[in-house]
C-alpha positions, 0 to 999 in steps of 0.5 A: 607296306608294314606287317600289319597291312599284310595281315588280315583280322582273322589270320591276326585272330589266329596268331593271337589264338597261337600266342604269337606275341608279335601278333598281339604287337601288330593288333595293338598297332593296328586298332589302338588308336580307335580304341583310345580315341572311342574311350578318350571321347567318352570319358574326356580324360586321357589317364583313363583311356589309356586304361580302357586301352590297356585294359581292353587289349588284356581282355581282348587277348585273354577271350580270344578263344571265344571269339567269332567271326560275326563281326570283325576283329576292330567291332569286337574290341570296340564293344570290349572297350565300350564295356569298359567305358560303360563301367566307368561311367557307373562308377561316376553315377552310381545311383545311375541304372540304365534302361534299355528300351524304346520308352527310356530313348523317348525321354531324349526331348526334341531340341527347342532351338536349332541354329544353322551353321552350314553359313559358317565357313569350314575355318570356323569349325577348325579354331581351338576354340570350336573344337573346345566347344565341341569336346565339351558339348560331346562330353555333355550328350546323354550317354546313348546319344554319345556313344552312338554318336561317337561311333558314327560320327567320330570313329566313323563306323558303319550303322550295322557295326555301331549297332553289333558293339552297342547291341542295338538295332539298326533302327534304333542306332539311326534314331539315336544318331539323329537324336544326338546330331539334334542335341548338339546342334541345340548344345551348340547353337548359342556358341556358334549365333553368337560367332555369326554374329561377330562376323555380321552373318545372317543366320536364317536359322529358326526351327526345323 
């Protein structure tokens, strides 16, 4: 068992507090592949992750004096790192200003088309080409469906700490989660009609 599984997040927390360098090396091993993985998913380029974590690790270590324990060490660097996605998606759109708020999650429209694929079996999901079709269609989420999504669904985190990295309600992390599920199938269900129909499947999709 390595160092890193010896520690925990808040004797690491300390470690880091104390400029033990061996600490920032074990916490950089321990969540960086999470941080990159978050960043990569959203951004959907590799140099530019590899910043975000760069630049999230620097942040991280330089604030450490400030954090508190209301959340864990690897929901306080996913914030530090959705921060730093967020700033570089502005920079992308920067006519773009969010809006936080009830009324700005309501224009996210109920998607037309459904399709089923629970008919499809597992290798399906797995080719290249599946997965290329889900990057892309990740990539194209309106940003508060992605960004939900990618905590939940990909780095697999809890609905409360989703909701402290976005700083959100639970309530409204759930409704986004739905939301963005329901995008994507409606993203998705023409690759995937017209992969069952290769195969001479009978979708019995529809709407619902």
């Amino acid at each position: 068992m390595s160092v890193v599984e010896h520690s925990t997040e808040q004797e690491l927390a300390e470690r880091i507090r104390a400029g033990d360098k061996t600490a920032c090396a074990e916490c950089i091993e321990l969540h960086a592949p999470a941080v990159y993985r978050l960043a990569f998913n959203m951004l959907g380029d590799e140099a530019e992750a590899e910043d975000v974590t760069q630049e999230t690790f620097l942040n991280a270590f330089a604030a450490i004096d400030r954090f508190e324990w209301r959340s864990g060490l690897g929901t306080w660097l996913h914030r530090i790192a959705h921060n730093q996605v967020l700033m570089r998606l502005r920079k992308r759109q920067p006519l773009f200003v969010p809006i936080d708020g009830a009324e700005d999650d309501e224009q996210v429209q109920t998607p037309r088309q459904l399709f089923d694929w629970c008919c499809l079996p597992d290798k399906d999901f797995e080719t290249a080409e599946a997965q290329a079709e889900l990057r892309a269609a990740i990539l194209e989420m309106p940003e508060k469906l992605r960004e939900v999504f990618v905590l939940r669904e990909l780095e697999g985190l809890s609905t409360e700490d989703a909701a402290a990295v976005l700083d959100l309600s639970v309530s409204n992390v759930k409704v986004r989660l739905h939301r963005g599920r329901l995008w994507l199938r409606e993203r998705l269900a023409a690759y995937f009609t017209e992969l069952a129909g290769q195969k001479g499947m009978d979708l019995g999709g529809g709407n619902g």
